[in-house]
C-alpha positions in Angstrom: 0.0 0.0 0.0 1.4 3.4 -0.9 2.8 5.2 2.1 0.3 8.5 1.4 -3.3 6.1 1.5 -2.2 4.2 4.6 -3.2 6.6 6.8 -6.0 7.6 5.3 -7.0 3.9 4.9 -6.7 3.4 8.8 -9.1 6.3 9.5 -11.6 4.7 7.1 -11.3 1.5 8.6 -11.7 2.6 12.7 -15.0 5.3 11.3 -16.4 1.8 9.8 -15.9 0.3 13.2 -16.9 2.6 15.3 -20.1 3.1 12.7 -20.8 -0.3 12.9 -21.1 -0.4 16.7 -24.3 1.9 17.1 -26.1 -1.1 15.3 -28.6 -1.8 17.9 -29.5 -5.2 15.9 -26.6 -7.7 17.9 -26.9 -9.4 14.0 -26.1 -6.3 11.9 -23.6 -5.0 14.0 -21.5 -8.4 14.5 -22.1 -9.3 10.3 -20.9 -5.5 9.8 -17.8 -5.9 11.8 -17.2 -9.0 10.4 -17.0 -8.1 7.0 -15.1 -4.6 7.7 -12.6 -6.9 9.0 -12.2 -9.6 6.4 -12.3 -7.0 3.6 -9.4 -5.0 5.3 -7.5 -8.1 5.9 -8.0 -9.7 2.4 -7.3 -6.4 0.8 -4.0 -5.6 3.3 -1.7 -6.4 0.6 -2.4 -4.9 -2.5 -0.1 -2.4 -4.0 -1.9 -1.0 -7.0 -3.1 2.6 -6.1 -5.4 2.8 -8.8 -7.4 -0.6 -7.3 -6.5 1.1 -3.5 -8.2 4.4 -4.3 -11.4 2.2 -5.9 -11.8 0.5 -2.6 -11.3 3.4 -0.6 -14.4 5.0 -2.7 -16.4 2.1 -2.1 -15.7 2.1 1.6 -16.7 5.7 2.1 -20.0 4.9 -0.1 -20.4 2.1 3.0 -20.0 4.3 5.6 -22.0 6.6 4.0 -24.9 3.7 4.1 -24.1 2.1 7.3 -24.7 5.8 8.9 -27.9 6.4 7.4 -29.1 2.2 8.3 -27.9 3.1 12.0 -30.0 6.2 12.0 -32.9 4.2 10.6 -32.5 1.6 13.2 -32.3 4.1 16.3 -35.5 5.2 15.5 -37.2 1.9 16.3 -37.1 0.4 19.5 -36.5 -3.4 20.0 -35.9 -6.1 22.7 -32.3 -7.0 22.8 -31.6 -10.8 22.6 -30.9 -12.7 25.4 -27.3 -13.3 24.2 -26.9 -8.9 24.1 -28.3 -9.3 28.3 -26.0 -11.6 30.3 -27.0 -10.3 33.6 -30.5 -11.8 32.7 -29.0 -15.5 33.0 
């Protein structure tokens, strides 16, 4: 990865994280976390900055869409799972 789009790269990567953790479905926000992760790590290695910058547009397009679905989502109210409330046990 070119020196100049690492950093950048990292900041995309902890805003999809931290995005991803206002799901308050437990299944989006562990399948979104999940797949930030494996796409990062699969992707770690490439070198072309042409394909980089691509995948850095797309990224920001997710964030973009993950913001707006945890807006959605705040909106309506649910019961958390009994996996998301230990202390219930």
């Amino acid at each position: 990865m070119a020196a100049s789009a690492r950093p950048q790269v990292l900041r995309l990567y902890r805003a999809l994280l931290r995005e991803s953790e206002k799901f308050t479905s437990y299944g989006y926000r562990t399948y979104a976390i999940r797949r930030i992760r494996d796409a990062f790590r699969e992707n770690k290695n490439l070198k072309d900055s042409a394909e980089i910058e691509t995948l850095v547009n797309n990224a920001k397009t997710n964030l973009e869409m993950i913001h707006r679905q945890v807006t959605i989502g705040q909106l309506y109210s649910a019961q958390k799972l009994v996996i998301e409330c230990p202390e219930n046990l």
